[in-house]
Each structure stands twice: as C-alpha cells, then as structure tokens.
C-alpha positions as CSV (number, residue, x, y, z in Angstrom):
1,X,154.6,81.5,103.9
2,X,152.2,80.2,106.4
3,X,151.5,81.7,109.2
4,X,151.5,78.5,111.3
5,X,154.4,76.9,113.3
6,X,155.5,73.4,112.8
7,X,154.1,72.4,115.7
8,X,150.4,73.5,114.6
9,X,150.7,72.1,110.8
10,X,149.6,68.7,110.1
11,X,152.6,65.6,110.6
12,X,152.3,65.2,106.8
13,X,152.0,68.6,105.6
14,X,155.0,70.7,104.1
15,X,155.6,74.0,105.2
16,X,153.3,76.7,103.4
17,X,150.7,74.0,103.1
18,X,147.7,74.9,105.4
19,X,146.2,72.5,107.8
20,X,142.8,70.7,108.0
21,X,141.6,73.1,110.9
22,X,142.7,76.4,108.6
23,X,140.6,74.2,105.6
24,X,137.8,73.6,107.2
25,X,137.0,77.3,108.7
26,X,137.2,78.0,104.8
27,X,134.8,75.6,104.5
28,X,133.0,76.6,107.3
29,X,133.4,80.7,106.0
30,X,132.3,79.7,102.0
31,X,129.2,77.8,104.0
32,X,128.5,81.0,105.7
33,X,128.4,83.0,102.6
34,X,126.5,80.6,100.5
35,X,124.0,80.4,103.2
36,X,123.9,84.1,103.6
37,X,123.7,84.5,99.8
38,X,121.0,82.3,99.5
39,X,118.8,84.4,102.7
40,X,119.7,87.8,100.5
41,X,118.0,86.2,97.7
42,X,115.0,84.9,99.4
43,X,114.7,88.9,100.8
44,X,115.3,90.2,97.3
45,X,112.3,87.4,96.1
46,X,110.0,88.8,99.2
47,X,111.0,93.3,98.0
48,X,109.9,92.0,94.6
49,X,106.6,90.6,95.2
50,X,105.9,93.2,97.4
51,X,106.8,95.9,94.8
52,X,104.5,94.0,92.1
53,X,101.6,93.8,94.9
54,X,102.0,97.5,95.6
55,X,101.9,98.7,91.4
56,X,99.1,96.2,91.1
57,X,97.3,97.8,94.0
58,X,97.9,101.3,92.1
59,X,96.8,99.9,88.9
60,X,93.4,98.7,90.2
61,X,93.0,101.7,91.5
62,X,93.5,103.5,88.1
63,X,91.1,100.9,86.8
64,X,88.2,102.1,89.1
65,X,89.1,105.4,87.8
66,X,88.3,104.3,84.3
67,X,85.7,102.3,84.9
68,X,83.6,105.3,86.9
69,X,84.7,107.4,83.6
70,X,83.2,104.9,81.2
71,X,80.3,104.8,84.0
72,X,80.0,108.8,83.4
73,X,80.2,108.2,80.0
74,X,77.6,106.1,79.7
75,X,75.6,108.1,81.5
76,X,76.5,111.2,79.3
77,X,75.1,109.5,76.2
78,X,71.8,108.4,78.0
79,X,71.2,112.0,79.2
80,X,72.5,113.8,75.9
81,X,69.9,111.1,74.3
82,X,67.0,112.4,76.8
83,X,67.9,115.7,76.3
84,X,67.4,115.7,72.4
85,X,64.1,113.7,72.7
86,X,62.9,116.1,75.4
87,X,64.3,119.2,73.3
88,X,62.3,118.3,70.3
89,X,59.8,117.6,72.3
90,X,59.3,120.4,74.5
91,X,61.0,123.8,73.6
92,X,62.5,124.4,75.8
93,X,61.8,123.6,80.1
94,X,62.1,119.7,80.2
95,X,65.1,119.6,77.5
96,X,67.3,122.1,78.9
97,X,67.1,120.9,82.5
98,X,68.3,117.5,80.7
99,X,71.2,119.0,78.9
100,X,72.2,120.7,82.3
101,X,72.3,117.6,84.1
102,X,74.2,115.7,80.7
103,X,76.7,118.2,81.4
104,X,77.1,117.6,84.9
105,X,78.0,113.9,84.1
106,X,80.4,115.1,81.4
107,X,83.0,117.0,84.2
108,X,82.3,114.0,86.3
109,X,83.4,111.8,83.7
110,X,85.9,113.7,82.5
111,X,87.3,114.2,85.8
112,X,87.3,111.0,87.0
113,X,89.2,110.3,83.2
114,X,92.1,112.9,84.1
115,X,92.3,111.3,87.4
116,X,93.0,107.5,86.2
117,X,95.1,108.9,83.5
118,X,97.8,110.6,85.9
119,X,97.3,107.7,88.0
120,X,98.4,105.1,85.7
121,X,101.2,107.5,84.4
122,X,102.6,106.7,88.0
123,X,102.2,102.7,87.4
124,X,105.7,101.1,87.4
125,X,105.6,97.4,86.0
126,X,109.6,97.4,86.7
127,X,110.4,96.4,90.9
128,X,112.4,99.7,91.1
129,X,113.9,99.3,94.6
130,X,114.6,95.3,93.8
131,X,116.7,96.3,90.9
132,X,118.4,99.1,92.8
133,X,119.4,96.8,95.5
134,X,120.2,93.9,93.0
135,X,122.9,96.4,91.7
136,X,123.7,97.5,95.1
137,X,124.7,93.5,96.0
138,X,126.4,93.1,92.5
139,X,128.3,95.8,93.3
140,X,129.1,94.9,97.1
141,X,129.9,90.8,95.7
142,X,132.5,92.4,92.9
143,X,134.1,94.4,96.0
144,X,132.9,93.0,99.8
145,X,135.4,95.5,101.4
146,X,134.7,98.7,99.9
C-alpha cells in the first residue's frame, strides 16, 4: 500500500495509486540519472582520448628510436663502405681507423634498436583504465547499491 494518507493523494486517485507530486520526483530522480549518465559518459569520452594521446605520445617516441637506428644504420653501411675502400687501399692505418669508427655506429645503432623495441612492447592501442572503469559503471548500473 501507499504510504500516503487520504488527505495527501490526489481527489481522483484510488488508494495505492501514487500522486502527481510522488510522479513527478520520479520524473525529476530518472532526469537526475539520465543527466548524470550522460556527464559519466562525456568523462569516460575525455579518459579515452587522453589514454589514446598518452600511447600515441609513447609510440612517437618509439618511432624516434627507430628512426635514430635506421640513422645508425645508415651510417654503418657508409663507414663499413669507407672502411673496405680505405682497407684495399691502404693496409692497414686509414682502413682500420674506419672500421673502428663503423663499429662505434653499430652499438649506437643497435642500442638505440633495443631501446625502441622495448619501448613499443610497452605501447597499448587498447584505453586500459577506460575499459576498466566502463566495467566498473556496468557493474555499479546492474547493482547501484552494492
């Protein structure tokens, strides 16, 4: 039964039928929730960007990496060139002092390779903490009070 006395239900209504003030702060409370649904989402859009901008920072990053390897690289095959033309060359002063500098470019570049590696190995394309708190609000709309 309703809660309500006689005196506070509606002339027309019957008893256990709730009146137009009990119906409209259920209006009022689903316009609360739709409105505070619709600000949860918004903040849910906003953590998602921001977790795409930060993996996109860290893949740029891993980029440079790669890039400063092919760099080294590049350089390595230039060197290793003047090395063997300066080898044949000359016996032995000029070519070797090439091949020592060739291999200087090679741990560069093969440091700077290891580096971008691990680094993109830590590149999520998947918004971890949106989907995390997406579950979390499934989870609190399927049961509000627990």
């Amino acid at each position: 039964m309703s809660s309500a006395s006689p005196e506070s239900r509606g002339r027309h209504d019957p008893p256990g039928v709730e009146s137009h003030e009990e119906e409209a702060s259920v209006g009022e409370l689903l316009s609360a929730v739709t409105s505070d649904v619709q600000t949860l989402f918004r903040q849910e859009i906003e953590l998602a960007k921001t977790e795409v901008r930060e993996e996109a920072v860290k893949a740029g990053k891993a980029a440079g990496m790669f890039a400063g390897a092919g760099f080294a690289g590049w350089m390595v095959a230039i060197f290793l060139s003047l090395a063997a033309v300066l080898g044949l060359a000359d016996v032995m002063d000029a070519g070797w002092a090439a091949l020592i500098v060739t291999a200087v470019w090679a741990v560069i570049g093969g440091v700077l390779f290891i580096l971008g590696r691990s680094r993109m190995r830590e590149v999520s394309p998947k918004p971890e903490r949106t989907v995390e708190t997406l579950k979390e609000d499934a989870q609190w709309a399927r049961h509000p009070t627990g």
